[in-house]
C-alpha positions in Angstrom: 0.0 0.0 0.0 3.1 2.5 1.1 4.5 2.2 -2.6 0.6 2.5 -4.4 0.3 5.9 -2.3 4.0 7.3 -3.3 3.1 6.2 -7.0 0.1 8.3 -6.5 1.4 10.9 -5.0 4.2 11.5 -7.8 1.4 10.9 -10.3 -0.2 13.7 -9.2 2.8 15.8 -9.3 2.6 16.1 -5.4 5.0 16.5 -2.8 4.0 15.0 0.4 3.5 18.3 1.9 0.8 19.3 -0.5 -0.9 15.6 -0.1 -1.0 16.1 3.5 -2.4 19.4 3.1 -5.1 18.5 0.4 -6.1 15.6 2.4 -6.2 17.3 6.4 -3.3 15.6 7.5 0.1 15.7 8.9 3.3 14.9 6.4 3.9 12.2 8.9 0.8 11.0 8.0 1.4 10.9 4.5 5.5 9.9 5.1 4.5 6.5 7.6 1.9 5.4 4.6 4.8 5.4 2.2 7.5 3.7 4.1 4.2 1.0 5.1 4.4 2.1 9.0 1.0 2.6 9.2 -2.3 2.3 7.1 -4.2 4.9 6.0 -8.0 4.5 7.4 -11.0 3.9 5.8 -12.1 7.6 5.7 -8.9 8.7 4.3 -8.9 5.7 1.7 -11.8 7.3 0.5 -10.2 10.4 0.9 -7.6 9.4 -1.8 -10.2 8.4 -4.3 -11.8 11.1 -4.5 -8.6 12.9 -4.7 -8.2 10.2 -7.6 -11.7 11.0 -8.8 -11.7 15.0 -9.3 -9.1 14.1 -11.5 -9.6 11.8 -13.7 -7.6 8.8 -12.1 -8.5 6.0 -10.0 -7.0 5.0 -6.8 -7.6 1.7 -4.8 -6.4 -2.1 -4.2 -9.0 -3.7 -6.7 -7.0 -1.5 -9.5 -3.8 -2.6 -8.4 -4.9 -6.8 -8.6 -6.0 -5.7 -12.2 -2.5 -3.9 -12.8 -0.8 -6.8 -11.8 -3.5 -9.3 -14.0 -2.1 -7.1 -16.8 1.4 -6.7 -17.1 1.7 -3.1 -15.2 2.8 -4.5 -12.1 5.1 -1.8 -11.3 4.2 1.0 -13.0 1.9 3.6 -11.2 -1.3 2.2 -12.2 -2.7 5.2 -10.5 -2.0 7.4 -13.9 -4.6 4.7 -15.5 -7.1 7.8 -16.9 -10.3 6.5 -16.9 
């Protein structure tokens, strides 16, 4: 999960500051998700896809199975436009 949010994140363009800001959080928040300290919760799961959602992306677990079903295992399948 730490790697799909960096992935993300860069996708975006984002530094973690400005992920942390967009999504109410501390950087390190955003900087223990990465590194897979900690899990982000439910609400802020959602959080991230709708972040993902405004624009144009998608962001969650059942896209990164299908990544991996299709040969993008390790590419930032968060960039997949819709």
């Amino acid at each position: 999960m730490g790697e799909l949010i960096r992935s993300f994140r860069k996708c975006l363009g984002m530094t973690p500051e400005e992920l942390a800001r967009d999504l109410g959080i501390t950087v390190s928040t955003v900087k223990r998700w990465e590194n897979g300290h900690s899990l982000p919760s439910r609400m802020a799961r959602k959080s991230l896809a709708l972040l993902a959602d405004n624009r144009g992306m998608s962001f969650g677990e059942s896209e990164q199975r299908s990544a991996s079903a299709n040969g993008l295992e390790g590419r930032p399948f968060a960039a997949v436009l819709r």
